[in-house]
Kinemage of the C-alpha trace (Angstrom):
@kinemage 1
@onewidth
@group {chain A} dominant
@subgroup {mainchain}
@vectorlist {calphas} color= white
{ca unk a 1} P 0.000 0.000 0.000
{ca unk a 2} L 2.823 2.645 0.882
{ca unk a 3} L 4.523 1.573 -2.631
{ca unk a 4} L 1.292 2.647 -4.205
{ca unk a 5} L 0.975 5.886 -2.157
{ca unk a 6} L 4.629 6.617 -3.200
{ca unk a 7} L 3.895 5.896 -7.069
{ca unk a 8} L 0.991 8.020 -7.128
{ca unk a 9} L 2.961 10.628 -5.486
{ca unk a 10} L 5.534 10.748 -7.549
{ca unk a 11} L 3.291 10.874 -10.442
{ca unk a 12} L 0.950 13.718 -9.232
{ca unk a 13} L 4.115 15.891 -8.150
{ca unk a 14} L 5.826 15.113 -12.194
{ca unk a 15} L 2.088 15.791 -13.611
{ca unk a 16} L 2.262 19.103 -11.871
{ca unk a 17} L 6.152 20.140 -12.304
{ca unk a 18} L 6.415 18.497 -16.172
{ca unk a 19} L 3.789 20.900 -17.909
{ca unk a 20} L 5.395 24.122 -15.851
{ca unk a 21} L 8.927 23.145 -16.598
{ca unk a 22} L 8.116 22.918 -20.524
{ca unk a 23} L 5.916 25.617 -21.204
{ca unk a 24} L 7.976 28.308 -18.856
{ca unk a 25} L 10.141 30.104 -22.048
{ca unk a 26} L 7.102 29.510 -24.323
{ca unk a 27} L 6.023 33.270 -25.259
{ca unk a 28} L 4.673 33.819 -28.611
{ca unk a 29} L 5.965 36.832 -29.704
{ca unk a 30} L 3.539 38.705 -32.235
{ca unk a 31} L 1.470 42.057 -32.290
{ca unk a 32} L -1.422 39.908 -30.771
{ca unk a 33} L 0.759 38.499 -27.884
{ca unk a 34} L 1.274 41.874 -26.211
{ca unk a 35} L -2.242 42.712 -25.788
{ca unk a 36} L -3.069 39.144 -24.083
{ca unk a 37} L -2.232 40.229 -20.839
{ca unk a 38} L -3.918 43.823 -21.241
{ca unk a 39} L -7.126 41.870 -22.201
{ca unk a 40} L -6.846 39.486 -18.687
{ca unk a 41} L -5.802 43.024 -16.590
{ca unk a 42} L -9.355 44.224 -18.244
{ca unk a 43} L -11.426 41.264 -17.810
{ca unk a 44} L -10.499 40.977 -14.342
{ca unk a 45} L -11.365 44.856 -13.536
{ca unk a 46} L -14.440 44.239 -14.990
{ca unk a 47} L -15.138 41.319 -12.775
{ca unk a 48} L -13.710 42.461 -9.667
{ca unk a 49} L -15.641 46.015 -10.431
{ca unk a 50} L -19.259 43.849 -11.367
{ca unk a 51} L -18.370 42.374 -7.808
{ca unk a 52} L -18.051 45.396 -6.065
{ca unk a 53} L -21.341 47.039 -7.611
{ca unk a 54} L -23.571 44.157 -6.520
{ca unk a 55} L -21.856 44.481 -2.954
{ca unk a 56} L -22.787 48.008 -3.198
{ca unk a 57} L -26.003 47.852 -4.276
{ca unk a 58} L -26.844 45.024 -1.824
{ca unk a 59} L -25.651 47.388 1.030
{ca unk a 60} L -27.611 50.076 0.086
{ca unk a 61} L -30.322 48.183 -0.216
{ca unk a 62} L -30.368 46.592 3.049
{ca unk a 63} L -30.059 49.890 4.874
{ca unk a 64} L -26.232 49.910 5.564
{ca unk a 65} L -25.786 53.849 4.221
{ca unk a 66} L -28.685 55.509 6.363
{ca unk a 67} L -27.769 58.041 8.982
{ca unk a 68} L -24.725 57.659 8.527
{ca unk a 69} L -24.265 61.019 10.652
{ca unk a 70} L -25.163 59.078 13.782
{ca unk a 71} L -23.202 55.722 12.855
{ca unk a 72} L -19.864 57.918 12.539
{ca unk a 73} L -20.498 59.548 15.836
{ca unk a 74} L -20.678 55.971 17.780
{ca unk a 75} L -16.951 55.788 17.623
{ca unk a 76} L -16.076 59.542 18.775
{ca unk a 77} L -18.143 58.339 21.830
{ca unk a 78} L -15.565 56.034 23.462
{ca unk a 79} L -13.365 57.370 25.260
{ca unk a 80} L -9.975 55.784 25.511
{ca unk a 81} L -6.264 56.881 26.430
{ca unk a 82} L -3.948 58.878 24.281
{ca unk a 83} L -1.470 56.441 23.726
{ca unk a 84} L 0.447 58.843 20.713
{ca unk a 85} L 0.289 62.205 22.675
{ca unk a 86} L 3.840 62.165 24.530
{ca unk a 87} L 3.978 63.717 28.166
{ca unk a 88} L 5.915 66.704 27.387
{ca unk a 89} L 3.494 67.744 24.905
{ca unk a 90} L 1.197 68.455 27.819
{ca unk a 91} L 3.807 70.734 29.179
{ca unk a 92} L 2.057 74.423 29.113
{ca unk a 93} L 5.706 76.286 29.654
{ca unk a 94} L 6.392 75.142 25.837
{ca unk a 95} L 3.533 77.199 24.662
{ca unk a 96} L 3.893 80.005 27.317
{ca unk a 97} L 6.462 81.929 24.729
């Protein structure tokens, strides 16, 4: 049974490096070639961008955008330390000049 494990190992991991290993300096080289990858770069925008506009649209839709004056003032609300303000900022003699 482990020989058999082992074979079909060996043969997934050659079916996956073989194709890779022949096929890596294969460019065609033509006036169409240099547009393929603009083509993918604007397929996928349009995707990714289709994506986005349902998400949108969903979210407006299920009320995520109203008042959106009282959902930004939730966070000013909690109050927590000022961890960036150093000490001697706080001093008043530096702004007594």
């Amino acid at each position: 049974m482990r020989r058999l494990f082992r074979s079909i190992a060996i043969a997934a991991i050659a079916a996956l490096v073989v194709p890779a290993a022949a096929f890596a300096h294969e460019a065609p080289e033509s006036s169409q070639s240099r547009w393929v990858m603009v083509d993918w770069m604007l397929e996928a925008f349009f995707v990714f961008a289709g994506f986005a506009l349902v998400g949108f649209i969903w979210a407006w839709k299920a009320g995520h955008f109203h008042d959106l004056e009282q959902q930004a003032a939730i966070p000013l609300g909690i109050e927590e330390p000022d961890y960036y303000t150093p000490e001697w900022a706080y001093d008043e003699e530096e702004w007594d000049e």
